[in-house]
Structure formats: C-alpha cells, structure tokens
C-alpha positions as CSV (number, residue, x, y, z in Angstrom):
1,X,-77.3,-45.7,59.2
2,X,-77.9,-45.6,63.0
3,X,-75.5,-48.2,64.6
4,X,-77.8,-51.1,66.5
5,X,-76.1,-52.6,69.8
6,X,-75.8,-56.2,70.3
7,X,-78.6,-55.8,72.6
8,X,-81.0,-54.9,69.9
9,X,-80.1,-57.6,67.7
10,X,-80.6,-60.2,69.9
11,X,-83.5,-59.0,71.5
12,X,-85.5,-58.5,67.7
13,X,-84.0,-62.4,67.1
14,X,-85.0,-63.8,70.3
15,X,-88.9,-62.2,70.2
16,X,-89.3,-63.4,66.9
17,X,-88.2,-67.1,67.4
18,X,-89.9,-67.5,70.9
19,X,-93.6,-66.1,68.4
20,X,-92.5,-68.9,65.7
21,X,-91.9,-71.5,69.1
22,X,-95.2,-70.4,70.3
23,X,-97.5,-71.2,67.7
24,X,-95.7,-74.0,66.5
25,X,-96.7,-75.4,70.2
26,X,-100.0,-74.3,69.9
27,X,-100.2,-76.7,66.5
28,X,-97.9,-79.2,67.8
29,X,-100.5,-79.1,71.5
30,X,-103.9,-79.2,69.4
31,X,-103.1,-81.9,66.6
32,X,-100.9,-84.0,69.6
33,X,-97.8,-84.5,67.1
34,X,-94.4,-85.4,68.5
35,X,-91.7,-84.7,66.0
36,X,-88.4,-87.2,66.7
37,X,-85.3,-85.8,64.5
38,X,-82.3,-88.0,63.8
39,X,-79.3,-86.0,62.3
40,X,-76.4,-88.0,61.2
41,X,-73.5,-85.5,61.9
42,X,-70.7,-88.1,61.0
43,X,-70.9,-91.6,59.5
44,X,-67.5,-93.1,58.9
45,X,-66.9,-96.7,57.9
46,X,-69.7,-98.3,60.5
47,X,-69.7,-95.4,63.3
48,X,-72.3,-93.2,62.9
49,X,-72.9,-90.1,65.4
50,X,-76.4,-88.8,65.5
51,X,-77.7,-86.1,66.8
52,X,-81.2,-86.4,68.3
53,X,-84.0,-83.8,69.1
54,X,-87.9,-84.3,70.4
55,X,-90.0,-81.6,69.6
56,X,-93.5,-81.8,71.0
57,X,-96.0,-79.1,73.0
58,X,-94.2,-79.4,76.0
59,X,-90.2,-78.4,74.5
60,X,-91.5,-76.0,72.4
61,X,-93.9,-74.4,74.5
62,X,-91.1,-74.0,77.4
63,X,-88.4,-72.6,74.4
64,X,-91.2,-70.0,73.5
65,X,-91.2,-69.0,77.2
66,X,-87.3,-69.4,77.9
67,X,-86.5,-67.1,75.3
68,X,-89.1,-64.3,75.4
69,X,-87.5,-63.9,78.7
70,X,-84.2,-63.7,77.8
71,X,-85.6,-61.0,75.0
72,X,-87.1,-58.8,77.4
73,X,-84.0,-59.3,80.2
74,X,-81.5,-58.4,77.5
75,X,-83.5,-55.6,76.4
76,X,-83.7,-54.8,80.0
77,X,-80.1,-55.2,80.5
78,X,-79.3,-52.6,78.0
79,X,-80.1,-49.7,79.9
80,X,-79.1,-52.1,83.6
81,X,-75.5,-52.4,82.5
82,X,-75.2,-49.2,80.4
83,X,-72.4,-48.1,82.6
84,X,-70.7,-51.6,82.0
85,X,-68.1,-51.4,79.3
86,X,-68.0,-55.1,79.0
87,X,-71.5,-55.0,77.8
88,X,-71.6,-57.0,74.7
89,X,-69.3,-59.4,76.8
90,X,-72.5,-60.1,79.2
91,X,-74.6,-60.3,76.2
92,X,-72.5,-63.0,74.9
93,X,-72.7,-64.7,77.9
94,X,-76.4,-64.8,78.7
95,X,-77.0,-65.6,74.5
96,X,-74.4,-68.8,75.4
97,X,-76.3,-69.3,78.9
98,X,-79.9,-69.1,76.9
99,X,-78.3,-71.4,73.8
100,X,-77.6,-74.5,76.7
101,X,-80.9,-74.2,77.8
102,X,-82.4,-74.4,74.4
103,X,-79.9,-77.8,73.9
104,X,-81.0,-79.3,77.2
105,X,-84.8,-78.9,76.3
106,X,-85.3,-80.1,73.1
107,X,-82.6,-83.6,73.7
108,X,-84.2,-86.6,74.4
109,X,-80.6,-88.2,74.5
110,X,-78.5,-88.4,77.9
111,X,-75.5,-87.5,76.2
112,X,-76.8,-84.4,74.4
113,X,-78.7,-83.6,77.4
114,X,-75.0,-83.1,79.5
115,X,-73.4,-80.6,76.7
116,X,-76.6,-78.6,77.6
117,X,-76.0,-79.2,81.2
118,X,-72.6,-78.3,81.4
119,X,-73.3,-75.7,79.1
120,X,-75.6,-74.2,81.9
121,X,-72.9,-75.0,84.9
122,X,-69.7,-73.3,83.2
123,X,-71.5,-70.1,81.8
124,X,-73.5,-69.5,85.1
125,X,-70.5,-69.7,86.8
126,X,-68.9,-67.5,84.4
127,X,-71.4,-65.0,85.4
128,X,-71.9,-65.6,88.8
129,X,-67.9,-64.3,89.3
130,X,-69.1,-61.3,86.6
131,X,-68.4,-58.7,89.7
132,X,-65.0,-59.5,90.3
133,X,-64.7,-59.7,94.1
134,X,-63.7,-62.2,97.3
135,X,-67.7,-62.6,97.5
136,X,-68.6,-63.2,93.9
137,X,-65.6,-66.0,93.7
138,X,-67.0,-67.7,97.1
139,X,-70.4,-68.1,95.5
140,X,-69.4,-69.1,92.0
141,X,-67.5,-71.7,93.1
142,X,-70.3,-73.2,95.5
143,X,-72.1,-72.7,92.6
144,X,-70.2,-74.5,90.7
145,X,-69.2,-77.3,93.2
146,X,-72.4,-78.0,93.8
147,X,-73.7,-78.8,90.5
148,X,-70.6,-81.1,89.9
149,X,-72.2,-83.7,91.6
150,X,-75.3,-83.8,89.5
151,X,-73.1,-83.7,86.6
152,X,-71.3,-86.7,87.5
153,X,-74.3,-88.7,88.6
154,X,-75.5,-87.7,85.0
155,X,-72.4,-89.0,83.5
156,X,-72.7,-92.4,85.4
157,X,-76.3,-92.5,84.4
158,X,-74.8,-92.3,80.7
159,X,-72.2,-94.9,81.7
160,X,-75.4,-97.5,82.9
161,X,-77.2,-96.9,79.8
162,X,-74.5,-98.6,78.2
163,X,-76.3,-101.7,79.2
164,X,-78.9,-100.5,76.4
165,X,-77.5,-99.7,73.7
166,X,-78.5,-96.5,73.2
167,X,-78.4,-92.9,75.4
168,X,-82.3,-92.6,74.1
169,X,-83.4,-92.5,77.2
170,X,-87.1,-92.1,75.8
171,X,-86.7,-95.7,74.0
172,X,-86.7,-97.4,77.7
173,X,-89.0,-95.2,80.1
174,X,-92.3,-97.3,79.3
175,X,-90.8,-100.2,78.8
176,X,-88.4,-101.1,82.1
177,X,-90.3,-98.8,84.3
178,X,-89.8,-101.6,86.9
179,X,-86.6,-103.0,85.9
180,X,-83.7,-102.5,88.3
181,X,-81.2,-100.8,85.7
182,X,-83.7,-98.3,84.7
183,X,-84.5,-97.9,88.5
184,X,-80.9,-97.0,89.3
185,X,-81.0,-94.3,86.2
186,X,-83.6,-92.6,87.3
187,X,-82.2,-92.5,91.0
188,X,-79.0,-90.7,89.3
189,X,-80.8,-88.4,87.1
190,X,-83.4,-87.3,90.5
191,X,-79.7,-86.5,92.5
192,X,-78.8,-85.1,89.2
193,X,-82.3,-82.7,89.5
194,X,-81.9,-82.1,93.1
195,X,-78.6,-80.7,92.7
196,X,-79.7,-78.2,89.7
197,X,-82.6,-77.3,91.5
198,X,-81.8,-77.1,94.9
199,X,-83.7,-79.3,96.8
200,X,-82.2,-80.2,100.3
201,X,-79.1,-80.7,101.1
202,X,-77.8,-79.0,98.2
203,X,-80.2,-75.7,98.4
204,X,-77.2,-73.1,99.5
205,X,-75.8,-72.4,96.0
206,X,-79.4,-70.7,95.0
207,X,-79.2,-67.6,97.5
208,X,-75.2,-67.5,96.9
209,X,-75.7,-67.2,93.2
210,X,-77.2,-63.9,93.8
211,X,-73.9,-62.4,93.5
212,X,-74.8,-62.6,89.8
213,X,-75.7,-59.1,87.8
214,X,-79.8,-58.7,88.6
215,X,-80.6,-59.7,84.3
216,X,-79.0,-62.5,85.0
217,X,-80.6,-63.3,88.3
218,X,-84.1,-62.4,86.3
219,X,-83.0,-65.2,83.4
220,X,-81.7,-67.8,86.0
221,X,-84.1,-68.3,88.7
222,X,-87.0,-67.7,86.4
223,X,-86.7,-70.4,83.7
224,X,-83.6,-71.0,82.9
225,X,-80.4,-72.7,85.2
226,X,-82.9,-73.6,87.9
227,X,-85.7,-75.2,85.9
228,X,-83.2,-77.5,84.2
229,X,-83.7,-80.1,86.8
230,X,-87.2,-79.9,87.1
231,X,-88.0,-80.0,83.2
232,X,-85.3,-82.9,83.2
233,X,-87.7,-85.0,85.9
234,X,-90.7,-84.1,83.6
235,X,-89.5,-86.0,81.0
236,X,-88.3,-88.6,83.5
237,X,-91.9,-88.8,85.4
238,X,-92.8,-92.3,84.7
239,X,-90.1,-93.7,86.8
240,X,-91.3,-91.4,90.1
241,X,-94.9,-92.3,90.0
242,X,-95.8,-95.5,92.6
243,X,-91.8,-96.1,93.2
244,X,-89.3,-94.9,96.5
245,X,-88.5,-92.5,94.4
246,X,-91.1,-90.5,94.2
247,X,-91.5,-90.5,98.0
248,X,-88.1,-89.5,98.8
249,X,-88.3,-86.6,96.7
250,X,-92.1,-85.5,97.8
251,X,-90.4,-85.8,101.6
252,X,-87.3,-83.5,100.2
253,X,-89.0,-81.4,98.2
254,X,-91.6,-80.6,100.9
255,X,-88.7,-79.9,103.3
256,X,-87.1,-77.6,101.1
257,X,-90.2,-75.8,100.4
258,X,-90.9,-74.9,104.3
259,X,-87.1,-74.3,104.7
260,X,-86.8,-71.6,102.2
261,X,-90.1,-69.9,103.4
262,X,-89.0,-69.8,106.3
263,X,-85.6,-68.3,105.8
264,X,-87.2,-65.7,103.3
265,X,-88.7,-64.3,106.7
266,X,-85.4,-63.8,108.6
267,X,-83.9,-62.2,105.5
268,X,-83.5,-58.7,104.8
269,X,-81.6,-58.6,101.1
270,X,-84.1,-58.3,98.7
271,X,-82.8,-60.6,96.2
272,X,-81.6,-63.3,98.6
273,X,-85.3,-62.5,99.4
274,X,-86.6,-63.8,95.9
275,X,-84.0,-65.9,95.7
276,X,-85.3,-68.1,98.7
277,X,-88.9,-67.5,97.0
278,X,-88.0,-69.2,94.0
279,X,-86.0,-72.1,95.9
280,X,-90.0,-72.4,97.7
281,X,-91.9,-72.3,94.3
282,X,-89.0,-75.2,93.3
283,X,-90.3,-77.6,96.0
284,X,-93.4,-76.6,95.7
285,X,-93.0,-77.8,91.6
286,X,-91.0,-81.0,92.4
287,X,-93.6,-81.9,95.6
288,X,-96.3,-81.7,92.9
289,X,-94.3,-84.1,90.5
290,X,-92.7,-86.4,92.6
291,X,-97.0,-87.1,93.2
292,X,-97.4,-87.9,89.3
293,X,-98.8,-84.8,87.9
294,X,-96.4,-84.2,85.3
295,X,-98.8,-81.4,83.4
296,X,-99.4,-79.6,86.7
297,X,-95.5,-79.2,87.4
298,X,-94.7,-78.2,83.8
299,X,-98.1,-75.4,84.1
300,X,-96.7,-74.0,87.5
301,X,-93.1,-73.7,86.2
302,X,-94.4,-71.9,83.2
303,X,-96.3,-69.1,85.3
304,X,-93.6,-69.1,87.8
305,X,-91.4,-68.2,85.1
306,X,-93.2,-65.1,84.2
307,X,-94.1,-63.5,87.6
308,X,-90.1,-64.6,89.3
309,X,-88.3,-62.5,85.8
310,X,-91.0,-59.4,86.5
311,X,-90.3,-59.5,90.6
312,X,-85.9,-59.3,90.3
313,X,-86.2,-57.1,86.8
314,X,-88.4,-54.8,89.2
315,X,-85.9,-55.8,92.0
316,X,-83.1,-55.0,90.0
317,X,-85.0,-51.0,89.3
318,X,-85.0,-50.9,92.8
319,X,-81.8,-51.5,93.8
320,X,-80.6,-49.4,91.0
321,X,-82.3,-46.6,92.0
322,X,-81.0,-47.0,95.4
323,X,-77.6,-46.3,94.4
324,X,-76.9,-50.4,94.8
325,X,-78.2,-50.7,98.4
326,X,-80.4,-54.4,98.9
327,X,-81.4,-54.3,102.3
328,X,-84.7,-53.6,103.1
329,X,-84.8,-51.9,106.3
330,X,-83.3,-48.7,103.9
331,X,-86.1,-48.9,101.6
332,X,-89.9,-47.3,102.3
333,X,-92.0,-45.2,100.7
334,X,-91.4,-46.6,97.2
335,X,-94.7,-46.4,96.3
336,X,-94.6,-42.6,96.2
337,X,-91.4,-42.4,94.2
338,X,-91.0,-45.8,92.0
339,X,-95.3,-45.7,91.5
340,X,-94.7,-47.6,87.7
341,X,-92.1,-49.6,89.4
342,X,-93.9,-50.6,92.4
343,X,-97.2,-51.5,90.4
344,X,-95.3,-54.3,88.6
345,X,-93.7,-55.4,91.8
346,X,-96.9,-55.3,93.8
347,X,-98.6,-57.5,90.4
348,X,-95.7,-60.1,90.7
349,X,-95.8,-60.5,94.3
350,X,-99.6,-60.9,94.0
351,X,-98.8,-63.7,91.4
352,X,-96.3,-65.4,93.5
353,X,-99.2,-65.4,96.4
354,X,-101.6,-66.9,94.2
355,X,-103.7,-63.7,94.0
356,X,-107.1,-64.8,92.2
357,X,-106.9,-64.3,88.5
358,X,-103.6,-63.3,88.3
359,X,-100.9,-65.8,86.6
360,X,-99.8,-67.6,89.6
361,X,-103.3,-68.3,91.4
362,X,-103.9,-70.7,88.7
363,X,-101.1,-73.4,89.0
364,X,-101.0,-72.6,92.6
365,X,-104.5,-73.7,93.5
366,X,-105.0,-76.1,91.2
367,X,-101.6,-77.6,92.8
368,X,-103.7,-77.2,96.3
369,X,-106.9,-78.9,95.7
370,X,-105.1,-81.2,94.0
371,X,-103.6,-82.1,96.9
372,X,-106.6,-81.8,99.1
373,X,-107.9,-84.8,96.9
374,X,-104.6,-86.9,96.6
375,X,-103.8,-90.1,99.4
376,X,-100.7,-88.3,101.0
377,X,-100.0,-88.1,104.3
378,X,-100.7,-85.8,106.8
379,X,-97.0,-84.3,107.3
380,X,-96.6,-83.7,103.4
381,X,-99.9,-81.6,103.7
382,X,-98.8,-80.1,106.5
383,X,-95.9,-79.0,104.5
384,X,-98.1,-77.9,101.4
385,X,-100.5,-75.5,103.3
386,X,-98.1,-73.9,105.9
387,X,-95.1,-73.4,103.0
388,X,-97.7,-71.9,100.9
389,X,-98.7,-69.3,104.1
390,X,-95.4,-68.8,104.5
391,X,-95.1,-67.6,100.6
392,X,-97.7,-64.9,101.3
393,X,-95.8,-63.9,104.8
394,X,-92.8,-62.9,103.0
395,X,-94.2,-61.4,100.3
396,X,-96.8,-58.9,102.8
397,X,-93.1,-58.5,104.9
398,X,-90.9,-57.5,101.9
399,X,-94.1,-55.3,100.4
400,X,-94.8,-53.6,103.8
401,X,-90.8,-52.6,104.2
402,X,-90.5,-51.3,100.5
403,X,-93.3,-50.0,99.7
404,X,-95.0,-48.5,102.6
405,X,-94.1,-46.0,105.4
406,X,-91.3,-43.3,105.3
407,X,-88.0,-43.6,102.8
408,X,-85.5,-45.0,104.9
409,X,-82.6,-44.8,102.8
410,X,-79.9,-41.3,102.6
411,X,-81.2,-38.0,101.7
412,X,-79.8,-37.2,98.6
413,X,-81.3,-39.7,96.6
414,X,-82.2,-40.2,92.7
415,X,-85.5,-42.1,93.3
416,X,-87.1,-42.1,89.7
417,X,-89.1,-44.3,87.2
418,X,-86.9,-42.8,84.5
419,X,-85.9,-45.9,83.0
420,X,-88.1,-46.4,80.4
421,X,-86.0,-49.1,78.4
422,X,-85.7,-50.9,81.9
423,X,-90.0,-50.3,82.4
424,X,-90.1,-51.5,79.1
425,X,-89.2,-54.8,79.2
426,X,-90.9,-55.1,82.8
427,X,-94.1,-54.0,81.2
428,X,-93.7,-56.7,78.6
429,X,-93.2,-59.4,81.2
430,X,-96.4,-57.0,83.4
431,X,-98.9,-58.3,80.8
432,X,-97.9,-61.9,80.8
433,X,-98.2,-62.1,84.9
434,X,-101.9,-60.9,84.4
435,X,-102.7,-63.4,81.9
436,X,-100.4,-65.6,81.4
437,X,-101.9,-67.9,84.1
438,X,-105.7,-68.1,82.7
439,X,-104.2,-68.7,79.0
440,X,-101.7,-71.7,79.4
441,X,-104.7,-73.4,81.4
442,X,-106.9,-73.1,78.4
443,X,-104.2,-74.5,76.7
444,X,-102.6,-77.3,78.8
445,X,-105.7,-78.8,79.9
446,X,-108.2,-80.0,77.3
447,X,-110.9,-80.0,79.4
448,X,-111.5,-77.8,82.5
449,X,-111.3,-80.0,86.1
450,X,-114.1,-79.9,88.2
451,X,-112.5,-80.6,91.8
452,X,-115.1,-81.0,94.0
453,X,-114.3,-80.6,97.9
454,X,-116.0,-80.2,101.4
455,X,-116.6,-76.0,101.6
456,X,-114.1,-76.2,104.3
457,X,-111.4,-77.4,102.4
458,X,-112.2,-75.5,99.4
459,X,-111.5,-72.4,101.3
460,X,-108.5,-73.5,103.2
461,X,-106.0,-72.6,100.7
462,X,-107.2,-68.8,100.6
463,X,-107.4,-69.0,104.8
464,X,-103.7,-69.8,104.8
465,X,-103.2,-66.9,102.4
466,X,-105.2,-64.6,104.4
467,X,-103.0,-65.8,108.1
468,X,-99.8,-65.8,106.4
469,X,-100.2,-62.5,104.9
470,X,-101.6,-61.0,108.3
471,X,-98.5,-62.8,110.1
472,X,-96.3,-60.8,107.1
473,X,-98.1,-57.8,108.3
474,X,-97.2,-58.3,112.1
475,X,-93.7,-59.5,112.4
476,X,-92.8,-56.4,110.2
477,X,-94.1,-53.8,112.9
478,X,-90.9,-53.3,114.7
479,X,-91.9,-53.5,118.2
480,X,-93.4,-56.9,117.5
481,X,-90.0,-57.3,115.7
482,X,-88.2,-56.5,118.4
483,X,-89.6,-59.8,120.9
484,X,-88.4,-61.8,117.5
485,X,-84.8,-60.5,118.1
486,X,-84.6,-61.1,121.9
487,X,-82.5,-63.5,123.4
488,X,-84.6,-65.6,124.0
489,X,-85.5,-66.5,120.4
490,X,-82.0,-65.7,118.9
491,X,-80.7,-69.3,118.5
492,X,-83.9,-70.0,116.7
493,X,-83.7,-66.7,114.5
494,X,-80.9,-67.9,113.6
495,X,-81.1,-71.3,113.0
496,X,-84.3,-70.5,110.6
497,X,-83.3,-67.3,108.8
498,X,-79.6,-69.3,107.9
499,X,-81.1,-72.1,106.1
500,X,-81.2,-74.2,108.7
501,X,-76.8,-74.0,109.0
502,X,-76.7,-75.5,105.2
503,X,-74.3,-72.8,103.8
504,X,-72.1,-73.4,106.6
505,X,-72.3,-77.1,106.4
506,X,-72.2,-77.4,102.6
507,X,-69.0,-75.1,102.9
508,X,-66.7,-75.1,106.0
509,X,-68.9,-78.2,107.3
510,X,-67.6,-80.4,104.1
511,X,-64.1,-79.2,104.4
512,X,-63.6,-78.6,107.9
513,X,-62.4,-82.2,108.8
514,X,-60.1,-82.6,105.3
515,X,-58.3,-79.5,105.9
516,X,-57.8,-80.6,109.5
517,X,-56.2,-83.5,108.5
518,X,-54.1,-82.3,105.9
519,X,-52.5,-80.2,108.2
520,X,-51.7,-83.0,110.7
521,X,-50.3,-85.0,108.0
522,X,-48.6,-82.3,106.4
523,X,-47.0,-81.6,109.9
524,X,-46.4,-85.2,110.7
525,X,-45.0,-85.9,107.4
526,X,-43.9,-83.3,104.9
527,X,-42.9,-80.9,107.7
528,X,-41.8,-84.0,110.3
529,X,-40.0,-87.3,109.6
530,X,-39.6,-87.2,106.1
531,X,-38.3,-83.7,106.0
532,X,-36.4,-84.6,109.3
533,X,-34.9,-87.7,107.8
534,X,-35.0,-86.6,103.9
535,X,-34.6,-83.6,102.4
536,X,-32.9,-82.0,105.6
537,X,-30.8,-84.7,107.4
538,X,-29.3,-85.5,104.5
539,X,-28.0,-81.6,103.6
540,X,-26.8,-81.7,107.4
541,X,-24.8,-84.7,106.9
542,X,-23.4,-83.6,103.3
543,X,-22.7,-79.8,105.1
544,X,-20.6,-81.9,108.0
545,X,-18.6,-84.3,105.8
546,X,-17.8,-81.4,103.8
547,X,-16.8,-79.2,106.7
548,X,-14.2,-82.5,107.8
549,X,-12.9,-82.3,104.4
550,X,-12.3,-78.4,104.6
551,X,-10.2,-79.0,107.6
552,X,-8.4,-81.5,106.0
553,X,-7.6,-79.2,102.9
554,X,-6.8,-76.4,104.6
555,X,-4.3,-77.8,107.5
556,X,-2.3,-80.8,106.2
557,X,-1.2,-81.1,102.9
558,X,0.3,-84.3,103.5
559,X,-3.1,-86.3,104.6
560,X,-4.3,-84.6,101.7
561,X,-1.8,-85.8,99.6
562,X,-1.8,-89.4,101.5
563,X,-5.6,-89.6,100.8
564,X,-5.0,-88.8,97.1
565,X,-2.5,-91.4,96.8
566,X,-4.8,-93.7,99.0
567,X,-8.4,-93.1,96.4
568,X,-6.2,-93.9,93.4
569,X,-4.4,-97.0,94.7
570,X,-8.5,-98.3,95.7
571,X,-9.1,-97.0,92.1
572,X,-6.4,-99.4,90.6
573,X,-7.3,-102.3,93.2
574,X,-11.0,-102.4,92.2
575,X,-9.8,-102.5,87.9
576,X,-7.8,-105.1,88.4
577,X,-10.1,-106.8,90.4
578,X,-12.6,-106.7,87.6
C-alpha cells in the first residue's frame, strides 16, 4: 500500500466537507432556515455549560469557502515546502489555524467567539516565527502585540455582557440597538475588528506578517486571520447602521484603504506588495459595511477570498522559482518563462482590478454604484474612487515589472512551470476567480439590482480604472521613475511608500518614551541612591568594621581579650536585667 502524506489526507477531508458546507448553504440560502444548536457539555447540580452554534447561509457559505482554500493551499504546500522536514509540523499548524476559523464563524456566543479568536492569534504567531530568524521574531511579535488589544477589548465586551445574562450576543442586537450598554459592546467588538483587520492605526502587523511561509500567507490574507474582524462586524451590523459608529469606521476604513494603495506603489517586495493589496480590499470591505450593506461586504470578501489565495499561491511559484528573491526590480520576462504561472497571476490581478466578468468586477462595482447612489460625503467618495485607481496602479506596476521586458534576475536560473502539484492547486483556485464572482451574485441576491445612474457616473468607476492603470504604466518606466526618486520628492516617497511612519510609530514610536524612562529611573534608582545607600554602602561599611576588627586581632591580644571579657560582662548585665 502506497503510504499517503498528511498533506493528502487533509486535503481529500477538507474538499469533501467544504462540497457538504456548500450545498448545505445553498439549501440553508434558498429555504432561508437558520439553525440555532444548544449543546450541554456539562450540567452539574444547577450550572450548566452550553455550547452554542448558528448555522445559516452566511456561516456555512463562508466555511465552504475557508476550507476549500485551505484544501488547495495544503495541497499546494506539499510540493512548496517539500524541502521542509518539519512538514507535517506546518500541516498541523495551518489544520489548527483553519479549525479556529471554523470555531469563530459558526459561534454566535462572545465567549466561544474568543477561543476561536485566540485560536487564530497564537497559531498565526506560531507560524509567522516558522522561519526562525531576528526578522521573523520582530514581526510575530507585532503580530501578536497588536492583536492583543482586540483580544482584550473582546474580553471586556464579555465582561459588559454580564449585565445580560447571557454571552448570546444574537439575543440583544435587535432589541437594545439604541441602548447605551449595547452601544459600548459594539464600540469594543469594532476596536476588536479594527485590530484583526488592520484598519488604521493598527494596519503595520499585515505587511510584517509576511515573514510567514507563502501557503500560509495565501490562507491568511485571503479568508482566514484577516477576515475574522470583518465577518465578526457582519454579524454585528445592526449596531453600525445610523450610529457614530459606523461613521468613525467609514472615515478609518476609507483612510486605510488610500493608505495602503498608496504604499503598494512605493513597494518593491512582491508580497508586501499583495499584502498592502489585501489591507486596501479590507477598507474597501469595512467602508462598504460601516454604510449598512451587510450582504455587499460579506459578497466582496467571498470573491476577494478567491482571487488574493490565486495571486500569493502564484506569488509564492514566483519567488520559488527565483531561487527566494521578492523584489521586483529582479524579476521581467516571466511571461516567457512562467507562461501557466503568469496566466493565473495576470487572471487574479485582473480580478483584484475589477476586470469585467471576472470574480472581482462584480462585488467591486456593485460596491461603486452603490456608492454613487448612497448620501455620503464628498471626502469618503473621494476616498472610494481614487483608492480603487490606485488598486489598478499597483497592479499595471507590479504586472509591467514581472511580467514584461527583459529577465532581470542572475544568469543561471531554474525558471520553470514544473510544479505541477503547485499549478494544481492554483488552477483549482484559476476557475473559481473566473466565475466565482457571477455565481455567488446569483446566489446572494434574490433578485438582480437595477442601479440606475447619470451615464457619467456610470462610467466613472471604469475611467478611474483606465487612469490608474495608465499611471501604473508610467511611474514604472524608469526615467519617469527616476523624477519620483529625486530629492525633491524623497521625503514624500518616503512618507507614502512607509505607511505613512505607522511601523515605526506602532514599534519604536510606542516604546520609545517607556524605555527612556526606565533607563533614567533605573540610573537614578537601582543604579543610584538605593544601590548607593543599599546594597553597596552597607558592604562598604561591613568591609570597614571588619578591617578595624582585623587590626584589633592581629596586634593586641590583650584588647582582644579585654573586649571578650567586656561582650560577656554586657551579656550577664542585660540577663539579669531581664
């Protein structure tokens, strides 16, 4: 019998449940059933301790998605990490990683909902440090730092619903939509979003985590660790529609959305690249849902799932068949030499643009005009339009230095589409960008929307495609380049392709001042008075007395003798007087 790697196993396992998950939301979507299950895991004298789980369309539609990515990345991580022998070790991890996920989607109960979410934090730490070196640590622990605050404004969310008497959150939604209590959950369950998805100020953990193994890159900013916070607000929408809440995170959102397209044309790693595309494509899904349109948020981060895995599994190709070199300025020519490769990557970044027909170009545009119709203000569609420009700038830029042109990189190269377990599962994920888009529209919406706007505004959304990607085209010709680079424009270079300074300020900007200090007190203190009148003045006066004493002993036995005589007659004295 022909042995079968833990790969295989889990991949078979993982297709077959995300088919059962499928249809189940396909009967679950057309009959509109919501099944709420209640399982008593211990009942002892009067405690009881259930375990609760909500399946409807929208949970089991999003499991069906989650895990036939994680099939196709584990399938795709057999051949990735061949060479690792800790292989089964990943596996392990990114089963565990996908398991969290699966818990977090399907609770309807805070308390359940924060195993899955710590579930998430540890493991994705866990494999953000899987390449054990000074730049993996840095970025798995501002990965992990950073998603320590939402975890405790989750568990103080858990605390407040205390008041209620039970951690169903679903109970309460409807009902105290406008009560205070319920008001200041929903505030600690958004920071708890924010900080799982990135929004400003906590956006520099996303490009960091990219120190991460590519599979798990694929899994993590496509539907799994990154979505959490958005899928969470889903659930929560009620309480952003007409409140403060919902503006502050349309404001944030937007912002975080323009800041990441903008740094993804400054960058020249390729996944930092995608990573800054999918930070874009989160603000462009919490903009949309801080504005009430649940459905929309939910269809955009199912498509976005399927064209972000395709782009860093093809991503991941590259960079493998560039002997583990990411920057893009070595690349060209790929085209000629990856042609299978670069088909899916040219279909995924034609997605992520909102290419007509393809997956993307139906959340995205719908999003758009949805917006063209929707009482918001003029900054916030401002925001919309130029972010989504930006979107097809980066992608022309990243397209025009891979694909195009001369190869770049050393001459003795093993450029290949060899790979044919690692095309496989790209292929499989190739198919679902093209219609992945067209079919979940069918099925989300039960009737098609008939948006009807001015011609102008109709076509403004494929105008801003068209500039942004001619602008992709332009700042990539090097002598154009070149004027980008000068002096002149450095500081702004800078300031724009850095994140606007948020690594540094999330980082050495948050302990800066604490360190500071701790060294002046540790100076003042530990190293000044209290050593100078502790620990060391009194070993200098012991050392002294104990020197007299020596010269005592060793010159005159008769004060020695005398003082002997003297410490037992004080001896006697002090009995007696007791």
């Amino acid at each position: 019998m022909k042995y079968l790697s833990i790969c295989s196993i889990s991949f078979v396992n993982l297709i077959l449940v995300s088919i059962s998950c499928f249809f189940l939301s396909l009967n679950f979507l057309l009959n509109d059933m919501v099944y709420f299950i209640e399982w008593e895991v211990v009942s002892l004298n009067s405690i009881s301790v259930v375990m609760t789980f909500l399946f409807d369309w929208m949970s089991l539609l999003f499991m069906s998605f989650v895990l036939m990515i994680a099939s196709l990345v584990i399938y795709y991580s057999k051949e990735y990490m061949s060479s690792d022998i800790n292989i089964n070790r990943f596996i392990m991890l990114v089963l565990m990683f996908v398991m969290s996920m699966m818990l977090l989607i399907i609770s309807p109960n805070l308390v359940s909902i924060l195993l899955g979410w710590d579930g998430l934090g540890l493991v994705s730490y866990c494999l953000v440090i899987y390449f054990q070196n000074i730049k993996s640590y840095n970025a798995g622990m501002l990965t992990a730092l950073s998603n320590r605050i939402g975890d405790v404004a989750l568990l103080l969310a858990i605390a407040w619903m205390l008041n209620y008497g039970s951690w169903n959150y679903i109970f309460y939604l409807e009902i105290m939509q406008n009560e205070f209590e319920m008001m200041i959950i929903g505030s600690l369950v958004m920071l708890a979003a924010m900080t799982k998805s990135a929004q400003i100020p906590f956006s520099s953990w996303l490009p960091a985590a990219m120190a991460a193994p590519t599979p798990v890159s694929a899994l993590v900013h496509s539907s799994t660790l990154v979505t959490a916070g958005v899928y969470l607000l889903i659930r929560f929408n009620i309480l952003l529609s007409n409140s403060w809440m919902g503006q502050v995170l349309l404001l944030l959102s937007g912002l975080t959305m323009f800041m990441a397209g903008l740094g993804a044309n400054f960058e020249f790693d390729l996944k930092k690249i995608i990573a800054l595309s999918t930070l874009s494509q989160l603000g462009l899904m919490m903009s949309i849902l801080s504005m009430g349109f649940y459905k929309l948020a939910m269809f955009h981060l199912l498509t976005h799932a399927l064209f972000k895995a395709l782009l860093f599994m093809c991503a991941g190709a590259i960079i493998h068949n560039m002997n583990n070199s990411q920057d893009i300025r070595l690349m060209g020519g790929l085209s000629i030499h990856m042609p299978l490769t670069s088909a899916c990557f040219n279909v995924s970044n034609l997605a992520l643009c909102g290419m007509p027909f393809l997956a993307g170009f139906y959340s995205k545009d719908l999003i758009l005009e949805i917006v063209s119709i929707s009482n918001i203000n003029m900054f916030s569609f401002f925001l919309y339009f130029f972010s989504t420009g930006l979107t097809v700038c980066y992608s022309f830029r990243l397209v025009f230095y891979s694909m195009t042109g001369e190869l770049n990189c050393s001459s003795l190269n093993m450029l290949n589409d060899e790979g044919w377990v690692m095309l496989r599962g790209m292929l499989g994920l190739l198919i679902m960008s093209i219609i992945g888009g067209s079919m979940l529209n069918w099925l989300i919406f039960p009737t098609p929307d008939m948006i009807c706007l001015p011609i102008y505004m109709k076509m403004l959304t494929l105008f801003v495609c068209l500039v942004g990607g001619l602008i992709g085209y332009l700042i990539s010709l090097s002598n154009l380049y070149s004027i980008n680079k000068s002096y002149n424009f450095y500081h702004l270079s800078n300031f724009m392709g850095s994140m606007w300074f948020m690594p540094y300020i999330s980082t050495y900007g948050i302990i800066y001042f604490p360190l500071n200090y701790g060294q002046i007190v540790c100076k003042s203190f530990d190293q000044g008075w209290s050593e100078y009148f502790g620990g060391q003045y009194l070993y200098k006066k012991l050392v002294n007395y104990s020197q007299i004493l020596l010269l005592i002993h060793n010159n005159s036995l008769k004060i020695y003798l005398m003082l002997f005589v003297l410490w037992i007659f004080i001896l006697l004295s002090f009995l007696m007087i007791l």
